[in-house]
VEXNU-313787 format. One record per residue: residue number from 0; residue in one letter; x, y, z of N, C-alpha, C in turn. Coordinates in Angstrom, 2 decimals. Example, Ala and Ser with C-alpha at 12.3 -4.5 7.8 and 13.67 -1.06 7.14 Angstrom:
> seq type n_u n_v n_w ca_u ca_v ca_w c_u c_v c_w
> 0 a 13.19 -5.69 7.80 12.30 -4.50 7.80 13.20 -3.30 7.80
> 1 s 12.85 -2.25 7.08 13.67 -1.06 7.14 12.90 0.03 7.87
END
This chain:
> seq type n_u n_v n_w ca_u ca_v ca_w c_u c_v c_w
> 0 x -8.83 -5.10 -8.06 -9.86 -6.12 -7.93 -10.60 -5.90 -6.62
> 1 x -11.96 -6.68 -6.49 -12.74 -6.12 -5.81 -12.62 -7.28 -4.36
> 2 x -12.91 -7.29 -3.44 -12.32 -8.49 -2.70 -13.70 -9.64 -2.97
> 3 x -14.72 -9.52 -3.46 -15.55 -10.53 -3.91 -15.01 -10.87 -5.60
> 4 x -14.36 -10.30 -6.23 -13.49 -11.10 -7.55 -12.45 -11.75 -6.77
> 5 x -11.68 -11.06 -6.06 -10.33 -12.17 -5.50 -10.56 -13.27 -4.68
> 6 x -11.99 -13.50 -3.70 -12.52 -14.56 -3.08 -13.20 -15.59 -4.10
> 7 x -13.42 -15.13 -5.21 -13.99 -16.01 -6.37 -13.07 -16.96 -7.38
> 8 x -11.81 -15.82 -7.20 -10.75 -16.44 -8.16 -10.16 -17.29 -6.97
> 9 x -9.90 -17.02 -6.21 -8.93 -18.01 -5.00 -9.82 -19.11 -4.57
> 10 x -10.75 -18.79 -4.07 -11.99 -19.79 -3.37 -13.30 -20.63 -4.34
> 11 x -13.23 -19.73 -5.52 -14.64 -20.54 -6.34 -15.75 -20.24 -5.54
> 12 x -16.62 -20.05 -6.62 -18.20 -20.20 -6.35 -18.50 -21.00 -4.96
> 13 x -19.12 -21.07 -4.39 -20.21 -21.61 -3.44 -19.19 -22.24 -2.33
> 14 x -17.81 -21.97 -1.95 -17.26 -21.60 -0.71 -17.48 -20.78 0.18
> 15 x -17.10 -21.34 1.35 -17.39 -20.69 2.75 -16.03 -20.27 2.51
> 16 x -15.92 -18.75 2.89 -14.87 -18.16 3.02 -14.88 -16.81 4.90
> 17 x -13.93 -17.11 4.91 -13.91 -16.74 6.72 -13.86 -15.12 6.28
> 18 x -14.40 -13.92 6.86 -14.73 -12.99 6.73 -13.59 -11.92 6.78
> 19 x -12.22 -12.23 7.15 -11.32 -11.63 7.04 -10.38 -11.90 5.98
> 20 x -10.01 -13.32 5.53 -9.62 -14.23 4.82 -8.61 -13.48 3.72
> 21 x -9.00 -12.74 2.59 -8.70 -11.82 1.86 -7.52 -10.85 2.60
> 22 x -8.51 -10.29 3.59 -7.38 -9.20 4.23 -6.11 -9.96 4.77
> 23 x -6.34 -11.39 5.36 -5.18 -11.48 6.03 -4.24 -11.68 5.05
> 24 x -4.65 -12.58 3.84 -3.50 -12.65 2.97 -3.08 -11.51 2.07
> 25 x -3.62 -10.13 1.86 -2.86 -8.68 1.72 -1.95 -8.50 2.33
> 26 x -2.35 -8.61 3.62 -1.82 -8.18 4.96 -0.03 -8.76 5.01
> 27 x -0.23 -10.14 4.78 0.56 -11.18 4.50 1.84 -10.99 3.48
> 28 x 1.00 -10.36 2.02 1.80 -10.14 1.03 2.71 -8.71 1.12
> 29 x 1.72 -8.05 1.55 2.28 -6.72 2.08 3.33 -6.77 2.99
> 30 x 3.69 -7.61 3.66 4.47 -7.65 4.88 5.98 -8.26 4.10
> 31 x 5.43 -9.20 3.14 6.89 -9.44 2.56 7.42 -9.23 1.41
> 32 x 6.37 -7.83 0.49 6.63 -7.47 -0.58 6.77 -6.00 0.14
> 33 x 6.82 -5.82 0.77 6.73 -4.04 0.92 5.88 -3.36 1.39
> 34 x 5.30 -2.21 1.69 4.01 -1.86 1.76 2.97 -1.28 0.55
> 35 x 4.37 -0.81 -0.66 3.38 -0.48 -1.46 3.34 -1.47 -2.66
> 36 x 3.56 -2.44 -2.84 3.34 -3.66 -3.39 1.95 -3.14 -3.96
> 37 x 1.06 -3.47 -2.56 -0.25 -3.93 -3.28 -0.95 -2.79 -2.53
> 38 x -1.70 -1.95 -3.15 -2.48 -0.33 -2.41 -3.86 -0.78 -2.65
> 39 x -4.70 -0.32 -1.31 -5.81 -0.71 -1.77 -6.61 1.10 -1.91
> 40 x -7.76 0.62 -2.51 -8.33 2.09 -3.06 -9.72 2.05 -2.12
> 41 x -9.82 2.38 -1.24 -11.13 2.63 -0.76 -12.10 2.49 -1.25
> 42 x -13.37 1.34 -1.23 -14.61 1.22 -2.05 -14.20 0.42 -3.02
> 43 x -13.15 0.18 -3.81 -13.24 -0.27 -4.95 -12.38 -1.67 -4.81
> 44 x -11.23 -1.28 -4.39 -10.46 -2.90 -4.07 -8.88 -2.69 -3.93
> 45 x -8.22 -3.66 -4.55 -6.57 -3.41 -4.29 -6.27 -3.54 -6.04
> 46 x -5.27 -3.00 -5.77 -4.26 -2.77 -7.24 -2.78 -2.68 -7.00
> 47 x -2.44 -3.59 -8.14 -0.97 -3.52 -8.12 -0.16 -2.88 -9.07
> 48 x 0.65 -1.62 -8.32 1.38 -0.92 -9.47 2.04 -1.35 -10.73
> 49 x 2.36 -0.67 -11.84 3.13 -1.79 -12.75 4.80 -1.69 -12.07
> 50 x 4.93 -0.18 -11.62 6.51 -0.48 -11.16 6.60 0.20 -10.02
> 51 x 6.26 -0.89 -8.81 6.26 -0.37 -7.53 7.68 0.31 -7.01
> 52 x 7.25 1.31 -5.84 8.16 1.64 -5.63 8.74 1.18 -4.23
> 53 x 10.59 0.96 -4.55 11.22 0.19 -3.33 10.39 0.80 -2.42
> 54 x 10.77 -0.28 -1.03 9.89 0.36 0.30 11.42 -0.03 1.27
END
């Protein structure tokens, strides 16, 4: 997903959303799922494996 679909699904339409916002909560999930939990793809967005691998 693209981080303007995941600010849309979390936040809705016509919210003010703080410009890091997204990243911190990756950042967040990443920290207590692992690192490769959630990979992001350069340009395009983040994706979650179907069967991550332990970290």
């Amino acid at each position: 997903m693209s981080r303007e679909e995941l600010e849309h699904r979390v936040y809705g339409w016509g919210r003010e959303v703080e410009s890091n916002a997204v990243e911190y909560a990756i950042h967040g999930l990443r920290a207590k799922l692992g690192s490769t939990a959630i990979r992001n793809i350069r340009g395009v967005g983040w994706t979650v494996p179907r069967d991550p691998a332990p970290s």
